[in-house]
C-alpha positions, 0 to 999 in steps of 0.5 A, a space after each residue: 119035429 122035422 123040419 127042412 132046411 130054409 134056403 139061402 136064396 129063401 134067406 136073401 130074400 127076407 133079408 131084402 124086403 127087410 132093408 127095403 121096409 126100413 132103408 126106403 122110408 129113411 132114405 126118402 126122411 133124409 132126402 125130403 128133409 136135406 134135398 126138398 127142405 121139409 120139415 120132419 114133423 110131417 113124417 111123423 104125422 104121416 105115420 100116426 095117421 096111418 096108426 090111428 086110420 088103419 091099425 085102430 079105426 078101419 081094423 075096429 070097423 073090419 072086426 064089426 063088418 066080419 062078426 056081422 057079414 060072415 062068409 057073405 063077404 070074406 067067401 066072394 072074392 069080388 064082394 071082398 075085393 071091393 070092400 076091402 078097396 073102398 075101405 082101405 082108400 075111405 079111412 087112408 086118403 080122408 086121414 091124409 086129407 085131413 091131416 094135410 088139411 089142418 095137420 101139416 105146416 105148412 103145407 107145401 110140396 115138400 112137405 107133401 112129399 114127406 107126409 107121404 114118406 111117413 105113410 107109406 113108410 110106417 106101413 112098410 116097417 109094420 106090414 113088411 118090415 116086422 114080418 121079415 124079422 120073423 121070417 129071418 128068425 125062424 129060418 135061421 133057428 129052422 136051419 140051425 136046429 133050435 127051432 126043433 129044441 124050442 117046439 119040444 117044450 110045448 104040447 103036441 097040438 101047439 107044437 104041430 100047429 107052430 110047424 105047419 105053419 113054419 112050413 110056408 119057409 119052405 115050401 114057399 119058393 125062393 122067389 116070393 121072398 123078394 116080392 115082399 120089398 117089391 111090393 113096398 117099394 109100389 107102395 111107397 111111390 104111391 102113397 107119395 103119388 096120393 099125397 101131392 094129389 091131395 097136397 093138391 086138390 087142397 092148394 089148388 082147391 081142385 076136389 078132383 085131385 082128392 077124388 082122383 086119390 080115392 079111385 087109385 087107391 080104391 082100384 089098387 087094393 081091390 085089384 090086388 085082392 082080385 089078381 091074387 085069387 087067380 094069378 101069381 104074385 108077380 102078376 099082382 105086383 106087375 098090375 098094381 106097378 102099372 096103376 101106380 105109374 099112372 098115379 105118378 103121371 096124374 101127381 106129376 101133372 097136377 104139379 105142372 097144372 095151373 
């Protein structure tokens, strides 16, 4: 089995989009928790919802819709953009509601902001985080030889499909590598974003904040599911920071409001 050898540039890039998954989430507990006052038990709340919303119930609903639509759905691109958007803010943002409804003690801005931290931080460690310590795995065997040792002892066609897949460590560009950080750090901010706009639709008992947070979250994912069928993937993250800004603008005035 040949394989090529991963570059460093490749390599560093894993290396960030892993300390960002993992650093940003910390930083922000300890900031919320020694600059803020929050207590931490909202962080821990924020990522059993995010658990139990996304990785249990809207992947069980994802298995039901896919096993019955087919390619009707997962082969158009806009009909995918739009349920995966309207999925993804439905079980995210009513699980942050209800959370911060009943859940989070008391509800206050600080403890708002580190609802969210958990959110999206859980989702960085999963999603990013994980993927990263792959990545950084295979590369370092890729590169130092082992990965061809270990691929021997399977059989053929497992052995060939193992490869094929490694090969994206190399034959993705450097660059992409960053991409995964970037995106987490847009990711972060804007589940912190959506939870002061839930935070405040229920102190202010303003339903428009909570709609507010559904269409942002509904128009980022669908966006990015839309660009990145036709543009690059700094394109997407160019796109989704932009409506994330707006998000924070939206969160910041709903504070100021009275």
């Amino acid at each position: 089995m040949t394989f090529m050898t991963i570059p460093a540039a490749s390599i560093a890039g894993m290396v960030f989009s892993l300390v960002v998954s993992f650093a940003l989430p910390i930083g922000l507990f300890v900031y919320a928790k020694k600059k803020l006052g929050a207590k931490a038990a909202p962080f821990f709340i924020g990522c059993g919802v995010f658990f139990v919303m996304v990785l249990m119930l809207e992947a069980a609903i994802h298995r039901i819709v896919f096993q019955l639509a087919g390619e009707a759905l997962t082969g158009s691109v806009i009909l995918y953009a739009v349920y995966g958007g309207l999925m993804a803010a439905l079980f995210e943002e009513t699980g942050r509601y209800i959370a911060m409804r009943f859940l989070v003690k008391p509800l206050d801005f600080p403890n708002a902001f580190m609802y969210g931290a958990g959110h999206g931080g859980v989702e960085a460690m999963l999603l990013c985080g994980v993927a990263s310590i792959n990545n950084i795995a295979s590369a370092v065997m890729i590169n130092s030889g082992t990965m061809s040792a270990q691929l021997a002892t399977l059989d053929a066609e497992k052995a060939a499909d193992t490869a094929a897949a490694l090969s994206a460590l190399w034959t993705t560009p450097s660059l992409t590598f960053f991409a995964g950080g970037v995106e987490r750090i847009i990711a972060v901010v804007l589940h912190l974003s959506l939870s002061i706009l839930v935070f405040q639709s229920i102190r202010k008992k303003a339903p428009m904040e909570l709609v507010r947070a559904y269409l942002f979250h509904f128009v980022i994912d669908s966006l990015s599911v839309l660009l990145s069928a036709v543009a690059s993937v700094w394109v997407v993250e160019l796109v989704t920071a932009l409506v994330t800004g707006g998000a924070v603008l939206m969160a910041r005035y709903a504070c100021m409001e009275e």
